[in-house]
C-alpha positions in Angstrom: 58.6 86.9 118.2 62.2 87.7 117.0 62.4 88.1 113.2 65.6 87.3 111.4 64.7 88.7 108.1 67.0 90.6 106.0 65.7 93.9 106.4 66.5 94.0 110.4 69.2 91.2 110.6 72.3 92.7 110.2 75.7 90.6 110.4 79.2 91.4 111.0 82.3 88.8 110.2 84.4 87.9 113.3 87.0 84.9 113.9 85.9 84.5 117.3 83.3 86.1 119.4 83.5 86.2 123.2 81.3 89.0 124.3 78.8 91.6 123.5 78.5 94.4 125.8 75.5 96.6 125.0 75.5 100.8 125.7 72.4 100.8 128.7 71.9 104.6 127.5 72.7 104.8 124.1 72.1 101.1 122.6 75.2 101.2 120.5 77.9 98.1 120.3 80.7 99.4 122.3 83.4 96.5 122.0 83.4 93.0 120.9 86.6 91.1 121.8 87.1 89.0 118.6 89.9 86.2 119.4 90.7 85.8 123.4 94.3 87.6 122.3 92.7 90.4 121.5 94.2 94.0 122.4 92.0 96.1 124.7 93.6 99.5 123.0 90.6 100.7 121.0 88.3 100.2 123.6 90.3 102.1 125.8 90.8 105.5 123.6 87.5 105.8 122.0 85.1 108.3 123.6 81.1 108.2 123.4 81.3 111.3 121.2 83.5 109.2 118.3 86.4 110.9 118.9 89.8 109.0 119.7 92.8 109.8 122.3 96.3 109.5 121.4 97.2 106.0 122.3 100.7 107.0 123.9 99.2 108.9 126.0 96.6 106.3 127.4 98.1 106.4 131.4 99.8 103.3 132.8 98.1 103.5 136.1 99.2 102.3 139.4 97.4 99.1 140.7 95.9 98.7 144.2 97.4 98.1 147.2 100.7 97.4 145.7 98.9 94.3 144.2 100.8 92.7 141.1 103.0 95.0 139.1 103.4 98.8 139.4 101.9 99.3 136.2 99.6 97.8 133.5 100.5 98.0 129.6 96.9 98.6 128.5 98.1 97.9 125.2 99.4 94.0 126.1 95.9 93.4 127.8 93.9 90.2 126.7 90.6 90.8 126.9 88.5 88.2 128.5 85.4 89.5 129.5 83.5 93.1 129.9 80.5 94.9 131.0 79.0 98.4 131.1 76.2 100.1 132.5 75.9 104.1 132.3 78.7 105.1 130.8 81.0 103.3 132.6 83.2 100.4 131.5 85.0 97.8 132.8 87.4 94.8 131.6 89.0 92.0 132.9 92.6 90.5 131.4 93.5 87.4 131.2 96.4 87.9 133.7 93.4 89.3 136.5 93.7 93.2 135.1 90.7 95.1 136.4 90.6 98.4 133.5 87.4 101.2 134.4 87.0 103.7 131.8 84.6 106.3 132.0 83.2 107.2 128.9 82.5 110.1 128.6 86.0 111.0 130.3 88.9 110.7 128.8 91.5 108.3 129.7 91.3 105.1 132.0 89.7 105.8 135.2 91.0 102.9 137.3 93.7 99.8 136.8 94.5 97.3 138.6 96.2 93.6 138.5 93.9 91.2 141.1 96.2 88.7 141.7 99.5 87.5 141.3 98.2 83.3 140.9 98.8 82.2 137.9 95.6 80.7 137.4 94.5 84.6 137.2 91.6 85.0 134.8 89.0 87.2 135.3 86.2 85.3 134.0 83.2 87.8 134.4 82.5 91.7 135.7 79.4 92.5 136.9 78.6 96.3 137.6 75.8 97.5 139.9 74.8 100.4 142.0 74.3 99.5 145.7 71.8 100.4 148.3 73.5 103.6 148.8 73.6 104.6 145.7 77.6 104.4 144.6 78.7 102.3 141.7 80.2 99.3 142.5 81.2 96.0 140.5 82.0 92.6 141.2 85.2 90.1 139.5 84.8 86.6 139.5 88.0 85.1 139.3 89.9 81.9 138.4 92.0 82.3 141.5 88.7 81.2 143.3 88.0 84.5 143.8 84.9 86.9 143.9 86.1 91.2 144.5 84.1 93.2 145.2 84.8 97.0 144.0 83.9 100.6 144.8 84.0 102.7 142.0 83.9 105.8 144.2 86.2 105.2 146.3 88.2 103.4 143.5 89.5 100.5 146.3 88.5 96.9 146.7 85.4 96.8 149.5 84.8 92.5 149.9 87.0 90.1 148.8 85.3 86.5 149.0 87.2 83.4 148.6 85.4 80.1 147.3 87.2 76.0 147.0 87.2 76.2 143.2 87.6 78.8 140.3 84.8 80.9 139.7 83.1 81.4 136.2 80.7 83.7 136.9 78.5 85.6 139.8 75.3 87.1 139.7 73.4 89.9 142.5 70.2 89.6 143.3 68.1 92.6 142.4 68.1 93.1 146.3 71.4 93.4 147.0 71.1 90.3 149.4 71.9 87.4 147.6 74.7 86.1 145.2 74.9 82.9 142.7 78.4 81.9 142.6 79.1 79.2 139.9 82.1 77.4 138.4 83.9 74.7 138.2 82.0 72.7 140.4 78.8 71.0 139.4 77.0 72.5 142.2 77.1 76.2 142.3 76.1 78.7 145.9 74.0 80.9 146.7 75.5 83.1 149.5 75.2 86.7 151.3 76.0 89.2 149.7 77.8 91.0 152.3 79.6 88.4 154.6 80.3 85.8 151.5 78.7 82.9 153.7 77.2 80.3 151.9 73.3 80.1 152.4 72.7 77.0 149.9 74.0 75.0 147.5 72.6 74.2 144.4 72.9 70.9 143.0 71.7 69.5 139.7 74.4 70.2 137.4 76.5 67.6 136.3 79.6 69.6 134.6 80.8 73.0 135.4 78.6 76.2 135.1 79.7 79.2 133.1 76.5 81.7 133.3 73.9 82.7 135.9 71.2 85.7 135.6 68.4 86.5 138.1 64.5 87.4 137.3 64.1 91.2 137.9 61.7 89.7 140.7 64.2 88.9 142.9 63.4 85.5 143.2 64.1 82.9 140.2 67.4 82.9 138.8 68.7 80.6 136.0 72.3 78.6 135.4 74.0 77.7 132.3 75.8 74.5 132.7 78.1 72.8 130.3 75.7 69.6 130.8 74.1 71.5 128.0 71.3 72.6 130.4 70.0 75.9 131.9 68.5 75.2 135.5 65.6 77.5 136.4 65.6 78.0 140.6 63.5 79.6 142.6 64.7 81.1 146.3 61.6 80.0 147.8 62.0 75.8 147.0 65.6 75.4 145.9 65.0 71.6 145.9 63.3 71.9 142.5 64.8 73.1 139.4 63.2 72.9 136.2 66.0 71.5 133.4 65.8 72.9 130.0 68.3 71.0 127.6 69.0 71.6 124.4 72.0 71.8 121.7 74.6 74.4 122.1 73.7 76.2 118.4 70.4 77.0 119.5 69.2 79.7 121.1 65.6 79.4 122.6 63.3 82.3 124.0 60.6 81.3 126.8 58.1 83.3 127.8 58.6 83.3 131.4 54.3 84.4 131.8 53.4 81.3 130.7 55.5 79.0 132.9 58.1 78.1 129.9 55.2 76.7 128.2 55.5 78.7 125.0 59.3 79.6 123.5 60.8 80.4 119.9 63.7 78.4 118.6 66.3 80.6 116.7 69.2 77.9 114.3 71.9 79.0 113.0 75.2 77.6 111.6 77.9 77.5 114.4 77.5 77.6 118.6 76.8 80.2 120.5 79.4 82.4 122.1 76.9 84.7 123.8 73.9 86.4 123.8 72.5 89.9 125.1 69.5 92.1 124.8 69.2 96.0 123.9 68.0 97.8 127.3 64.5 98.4 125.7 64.3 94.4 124.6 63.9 95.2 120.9 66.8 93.6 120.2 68.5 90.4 120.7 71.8 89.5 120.1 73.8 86.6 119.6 77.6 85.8 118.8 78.1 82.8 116.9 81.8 81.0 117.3 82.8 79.1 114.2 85.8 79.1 111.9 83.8 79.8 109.1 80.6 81.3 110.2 81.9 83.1 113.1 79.6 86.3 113.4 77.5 89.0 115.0 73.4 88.3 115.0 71.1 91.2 115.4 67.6 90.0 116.0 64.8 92.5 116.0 61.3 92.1 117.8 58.5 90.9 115.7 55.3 92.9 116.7 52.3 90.2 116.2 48.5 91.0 116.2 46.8 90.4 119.8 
């Protein structure tokens, strides 16, 4: 049970909220991009112990394989969407920039410019550590991309190309498997490593913007903008259970009991995202409305057995 009570709901005032990226290791709020203009600057020069770099002195590093131009203005990046996982960060701009900061280095670790499309977008970044251990990431990109990076070796490892513009991507706890969504209404499911399509998934009637797996490596869920989230399962993809419901609720399901028992959370305004705390104590939501745009922190309820 999620209580939204005064004493452990706590609220903060934005115009527009996009994402919330949650510390893995030390549970702290490291950067909300408020407004899709939004600069990346602050991000960029604050370090995990609170202190701040000289923003002129933020490097304007060289981008990959010559790609795009010889140099990226951190300070004219748009943020439009982020993700970080021990102490590592990374953006994606609105023109396909690719930022990595370190944080507990100073400085940016890695740039680079994706694409030179104009339809360049880098609609999600998720990071992960693969089988051998180095860090890697992946961009989904409106250039009907999918990049795969090293963050060792700092260079592009995969590059995937899909028909349409893709929204988001999501690796199976495996490493085998990727959900590849967008805007298609039917989304993939492909290797991991060679980018061939092993299924598609139909059901959908609009375009998808959000997948997630079940750490058991074998149900995965879609957010569509049918208003539904499709719950699939790898063994009997012809099935997928169809939760609908109104874009300013959020709903929690206990996955134990087959969906059968869920709380409903209302609030003024639709949602703009939502994210758990590492330990699951906390839930939060972003709420996107031009006067009750704001920052939901949900703590767990602990309830008698």
């Amino acid at each position: 049970m999620w209580c939204s009570s005064l004493c452990s709901l706590k609220q903060w005032s934005f115009k527009k909220l996009i994402f919330l990226v949650i510390c893995q290791q030390h549970f702290d709020i490291l950067r909300i991009a408020a407004e899709a203009g939004g600069l990346l600057m602050d991000a960029m020069i604050c370090n995990l112990d609170g202190s701040k770099e000289n923003p002129s002195s933020v490097p304007l590093m060289v981008v990959e394989n010559g790609c795009g131009s010889p140099c990226i203005d951190l300070r004219q990046t748009q943020v439009s969407s982020l993700a970080v996982k021990d102490k590592l960060l990374v953006v994606g701009g609105f023109q396909g920039e690719l930022i990595c900061k370190h944080l507990d280095r100073p400085g940016v670790s890695y740039c680079s410019r994706t694409t030179n499309d104009d339809s360049a977008i880098t609609n999600a970044v998720e990071i992960y550590d693969s089988p051998s251990g180095a860090v890697h990431f992946t961009a989904s990109n409106n250039d009907c991309g999918v990049r795969d990076f090293d963050m060792e070796k700092f260079q592009l490892s995969k590059h995937f190309r899909f028909p349409w513009p893709v929204n988001h991507t999501s690796l199976s706890p495996n490493g085998k498997l990727l959900v590849i969504v967008g805007d298609n209404p039917d989304g993939m499911l492909v290797d991991s490593q060679t980018g061939k399509t092993v299924t598609s998934l139909s059901g959908h009637l609009d375009f998808s913007f959000a997948s997630a797996w079940h750490p058991d490596g074998v149900t995965f869920a879609t957010g569509n903008q049918d208003k539904t989230c499709r719950v699939w399962d790898v063994r009997n993809l012809s099935k997928s259970p169809s939760i609908r419901k109104p874009a300013d609720f959020v709903h929690v399901y206990d996955v134990k009991s087959g969906y059968e028992k869920e709380q409903e959370i209302d609030f003024f305004g639709e949602i703009s995202g939502i994210s758990f705390s590492p330990d699951t104590e906390s839930l939060f939501i972003g709420v996107w409305d031009r006067t009750y745009g704001s920052l939901l922190e949900y703590g767990r309820l602990k309830c008698a057995a």
